[in-house]
C-alpha positions as CSV (number, residue, x, y, z in Angstrom):
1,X,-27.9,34.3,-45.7
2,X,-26.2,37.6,-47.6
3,X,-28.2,37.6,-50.6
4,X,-31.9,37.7,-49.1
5,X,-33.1,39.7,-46.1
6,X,-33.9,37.8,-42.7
7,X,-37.6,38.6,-41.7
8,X,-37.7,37.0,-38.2
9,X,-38.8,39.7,-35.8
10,X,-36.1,40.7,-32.8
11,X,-37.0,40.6,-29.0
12,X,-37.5,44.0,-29.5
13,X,-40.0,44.4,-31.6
14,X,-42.6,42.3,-29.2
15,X,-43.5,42.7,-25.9
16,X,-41.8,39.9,-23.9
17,X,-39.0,41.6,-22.1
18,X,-39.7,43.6,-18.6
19,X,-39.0,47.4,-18.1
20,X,-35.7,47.0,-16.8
21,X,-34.5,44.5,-19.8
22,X,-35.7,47.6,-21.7
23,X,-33.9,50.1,-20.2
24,X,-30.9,48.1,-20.4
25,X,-30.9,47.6,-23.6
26,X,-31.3,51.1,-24.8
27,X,-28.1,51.8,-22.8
28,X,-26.3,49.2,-24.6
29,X,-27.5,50.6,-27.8
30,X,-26.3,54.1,-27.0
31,X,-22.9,52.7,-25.8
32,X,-23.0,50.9,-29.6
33,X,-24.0,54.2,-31.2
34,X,-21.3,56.0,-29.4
35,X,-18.2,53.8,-29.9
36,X,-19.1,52.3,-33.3
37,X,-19.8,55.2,-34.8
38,X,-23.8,55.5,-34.7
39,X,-24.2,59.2,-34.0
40,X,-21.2,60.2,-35.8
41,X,-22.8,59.0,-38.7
42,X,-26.0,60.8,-37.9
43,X,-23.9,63.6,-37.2
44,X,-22.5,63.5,-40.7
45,X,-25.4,63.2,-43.0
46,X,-27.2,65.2,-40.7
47,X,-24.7,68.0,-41.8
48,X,-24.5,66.8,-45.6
49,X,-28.4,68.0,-45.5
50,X,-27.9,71.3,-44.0
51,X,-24.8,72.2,-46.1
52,X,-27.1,71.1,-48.8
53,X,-28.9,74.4,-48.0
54,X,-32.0,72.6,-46.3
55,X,-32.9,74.4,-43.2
56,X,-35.8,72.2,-41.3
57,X,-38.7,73.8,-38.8
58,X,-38.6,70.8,-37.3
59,X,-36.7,67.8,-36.7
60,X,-38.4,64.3,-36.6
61,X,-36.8,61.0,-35.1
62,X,-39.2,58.1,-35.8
63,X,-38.3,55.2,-34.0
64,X,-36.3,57.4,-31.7
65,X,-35.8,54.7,-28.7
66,X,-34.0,55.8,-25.8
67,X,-33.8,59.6,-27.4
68,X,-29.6,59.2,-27.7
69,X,-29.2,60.2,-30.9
70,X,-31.9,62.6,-31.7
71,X,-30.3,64.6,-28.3
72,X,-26.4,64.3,-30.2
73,X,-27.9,65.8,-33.4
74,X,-29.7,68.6,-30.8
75,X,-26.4,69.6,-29.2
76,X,-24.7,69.1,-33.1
77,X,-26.6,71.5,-34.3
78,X,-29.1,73.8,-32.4
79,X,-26.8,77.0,-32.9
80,X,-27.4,76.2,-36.9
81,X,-30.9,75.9,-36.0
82,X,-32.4,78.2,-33.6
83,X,-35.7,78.5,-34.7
84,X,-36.3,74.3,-35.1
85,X,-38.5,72.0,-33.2
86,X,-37.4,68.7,-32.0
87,X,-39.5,65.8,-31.8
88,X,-38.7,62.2,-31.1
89,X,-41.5,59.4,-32.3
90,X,-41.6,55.8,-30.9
91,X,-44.7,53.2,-30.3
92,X,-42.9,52.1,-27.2
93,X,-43.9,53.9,-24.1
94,X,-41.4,52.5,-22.0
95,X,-38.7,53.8,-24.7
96,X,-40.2,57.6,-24.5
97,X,-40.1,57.2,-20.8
98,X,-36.5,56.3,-20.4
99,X,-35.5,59.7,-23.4
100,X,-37.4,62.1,-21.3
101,X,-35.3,61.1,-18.3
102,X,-32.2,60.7,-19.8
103,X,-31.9,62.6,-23.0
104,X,-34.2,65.4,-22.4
105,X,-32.1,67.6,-24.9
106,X,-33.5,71.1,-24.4
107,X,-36.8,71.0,-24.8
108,X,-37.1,67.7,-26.9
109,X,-40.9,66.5,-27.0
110,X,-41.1,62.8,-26.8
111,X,-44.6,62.1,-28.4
112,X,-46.3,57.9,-28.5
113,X,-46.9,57.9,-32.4
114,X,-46.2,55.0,-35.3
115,X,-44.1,57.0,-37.8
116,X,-47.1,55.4,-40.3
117,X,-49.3,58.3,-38.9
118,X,-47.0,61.1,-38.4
119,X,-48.9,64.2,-40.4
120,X,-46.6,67.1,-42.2
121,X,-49.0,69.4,-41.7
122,X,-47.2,70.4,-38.5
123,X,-45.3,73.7,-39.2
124,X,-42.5,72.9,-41.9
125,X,-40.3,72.4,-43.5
126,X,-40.0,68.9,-41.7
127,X,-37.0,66.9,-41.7
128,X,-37.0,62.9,-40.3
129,X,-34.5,61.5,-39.2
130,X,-34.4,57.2,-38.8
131,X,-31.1,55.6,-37.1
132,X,-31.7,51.9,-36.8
133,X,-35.2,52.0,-37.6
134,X,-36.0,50.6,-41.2
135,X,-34.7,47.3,-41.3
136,X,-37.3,46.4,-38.7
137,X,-39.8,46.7,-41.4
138,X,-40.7,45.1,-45.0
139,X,-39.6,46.7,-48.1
140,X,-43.4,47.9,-48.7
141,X,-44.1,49.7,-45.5
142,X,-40.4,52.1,-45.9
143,X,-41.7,52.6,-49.8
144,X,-44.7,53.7,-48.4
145,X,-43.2,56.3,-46.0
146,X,-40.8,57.1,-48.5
147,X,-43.3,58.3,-50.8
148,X,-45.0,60.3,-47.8
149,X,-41.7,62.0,-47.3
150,X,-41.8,62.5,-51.1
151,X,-45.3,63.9,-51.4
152,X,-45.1,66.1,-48.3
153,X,-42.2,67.7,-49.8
154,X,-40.3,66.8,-46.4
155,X,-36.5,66.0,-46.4
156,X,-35.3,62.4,-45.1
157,X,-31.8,61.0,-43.6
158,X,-31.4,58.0,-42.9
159,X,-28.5,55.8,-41.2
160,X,-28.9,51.9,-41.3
161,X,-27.4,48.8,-41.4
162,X,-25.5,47.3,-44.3
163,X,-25.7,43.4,-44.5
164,X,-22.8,42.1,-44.4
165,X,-21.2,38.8,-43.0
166,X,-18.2,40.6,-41.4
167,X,-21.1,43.4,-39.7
168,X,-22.5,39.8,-38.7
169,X,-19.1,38.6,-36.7
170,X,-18.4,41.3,-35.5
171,X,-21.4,42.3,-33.6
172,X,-21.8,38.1,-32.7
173,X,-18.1,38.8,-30.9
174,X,-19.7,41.5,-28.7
175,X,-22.8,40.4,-28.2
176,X,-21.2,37.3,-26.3
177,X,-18.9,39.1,-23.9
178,X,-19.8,39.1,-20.4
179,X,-22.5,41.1,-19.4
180,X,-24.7,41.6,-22.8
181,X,-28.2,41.5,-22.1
182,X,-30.5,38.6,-23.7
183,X,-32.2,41.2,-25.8
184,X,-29.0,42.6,-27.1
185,X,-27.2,39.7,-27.7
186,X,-30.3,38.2,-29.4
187,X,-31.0,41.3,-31.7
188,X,-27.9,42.7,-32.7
189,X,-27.0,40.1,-34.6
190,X,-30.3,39.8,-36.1
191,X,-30.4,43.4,-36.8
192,X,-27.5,42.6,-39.6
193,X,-29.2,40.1,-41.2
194,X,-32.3,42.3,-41.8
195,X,-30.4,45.1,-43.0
196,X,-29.9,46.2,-46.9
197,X,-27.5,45.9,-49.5
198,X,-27.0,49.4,-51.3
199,X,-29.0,48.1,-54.7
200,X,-32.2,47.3,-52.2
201,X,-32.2,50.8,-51.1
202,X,-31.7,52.2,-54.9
203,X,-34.6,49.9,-55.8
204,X,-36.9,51.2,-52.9
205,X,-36.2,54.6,-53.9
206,X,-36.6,54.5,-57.3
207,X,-40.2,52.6,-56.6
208,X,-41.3,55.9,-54.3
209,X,-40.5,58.2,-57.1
210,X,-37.1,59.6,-55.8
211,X,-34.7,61.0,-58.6
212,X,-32.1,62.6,-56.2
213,X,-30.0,61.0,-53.4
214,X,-27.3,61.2,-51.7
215,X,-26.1,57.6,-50.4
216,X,-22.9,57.4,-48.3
217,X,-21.2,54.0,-46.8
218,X,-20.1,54.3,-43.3
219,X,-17.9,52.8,-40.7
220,X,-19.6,50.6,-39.2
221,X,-21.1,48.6,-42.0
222,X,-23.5,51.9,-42.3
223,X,-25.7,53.3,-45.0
224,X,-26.0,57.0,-44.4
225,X,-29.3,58.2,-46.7
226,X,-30.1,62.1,-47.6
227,X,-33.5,62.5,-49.5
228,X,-33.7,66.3,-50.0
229,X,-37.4,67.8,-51.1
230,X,-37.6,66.7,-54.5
231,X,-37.8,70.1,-56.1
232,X,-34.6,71.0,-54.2
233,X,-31.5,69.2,-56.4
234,X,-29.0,69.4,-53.9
């Protein structure tokens, strides 16, 4: 199970779940992200960049769900960035409906676009930030972006899963309490199973032409991921 990436597609990433499955869902998530150390971590490589010296025009979340996180790193960091936009990405209608009501930020524009089509000619330097988004996808669709990010001369953090069996268990344990919604306790275990082990993500990188990063493991069974412009070394 450990040594090769499970590539059956979570609840989530269909359409067979009604609006108020969705919604809650995303608060389970953003219960997860809170208590087990979700936007801590984005918090923390978030910072890595910036004391890197890399000062973004805008901020990116693709796959940005409910909006939880992108808000966090918002209130993290707006004084650091007063100039930035903030912009959170997701196919999922539903998802951007639920952010704009609950994680509204100040000023964060929700916008319905497949992070496949996002366009850096918006006013840089861009920064994108993915929390739980990659390991939805095959290894040649994240090279792909990656070399966008690369050839754009945008930065990139990233904050994933790690598969492991204990991330497994553990996330089995809650799923099954009382309570847990079918989509949740379908998904998050799944979610482990499609993560990646540390030499995956050195392989993708090396394949999209990326000579500098900065790779961090995390509590929980996170990878934390900063890609800076690669004519910046640090």
């Amino acid at each position: 199970m450990w040594t090769e990436r499970s590539m059956e597609a979570e609840l989530l990433d269909g359409n067979e779940f009604s609006r108020e499955e969705l919604f809650r869902n995303l608060k389970e998530l953003r219960l997860v992200n809170h208590y087990l150390g979700g936007h801590d971590n984005s918090v923390r490589i978030m910072k890595t960049c910036l004391d890197a010296g890399f000062i973004p025009k805008q901020v990116i979340d693709i796959g940005c769900g409910g909006g939880d996180s992108l808000e966090v790193l918002q209130k993290k960091f707006s004084d650091r960035l007063p100039g930035t936009g903030w912009t959170g990405c997701d196919l999922n209608a539903l998802c951007l409906e639920y952010a704009r009501k609950h994680h509204p930020g100040k000023g964060i524009r929700y916008e319905e676009k497949d992070f496949r089509s996002i366009d850096t000619t918006l006013e840089g330097p861009v920064l994108f930030h993915a929390s739980l988004f990659f390991h939805h996808f095959p290894e040649e669709e994240i090279i792909a972006f990656l070399r966008f990010v690369r050839e754009s001369g945008s930065a990139l953090i990233i904050n994933d899963l790690q598969r492991h069996p204990l991330a497994w268990y553990g996330i089995r344990i809650i799923a099954s309490l009382p309570g847990i919604s079918r989509l949740f306790r379908n998904d998050a275990p799944l979610s482990v199973k499609r993560g990646f082990l540390r030499s995956e993500w050195e392989s993708m990188l090396d394949k999209a032409g990326f000579s500098y990063r900065n790779i961090q493991w995390a509590w929980a069974f996170r990878y934390l991921i900063y890609l800076p412009p690669q004519n910046q070394s640090r």
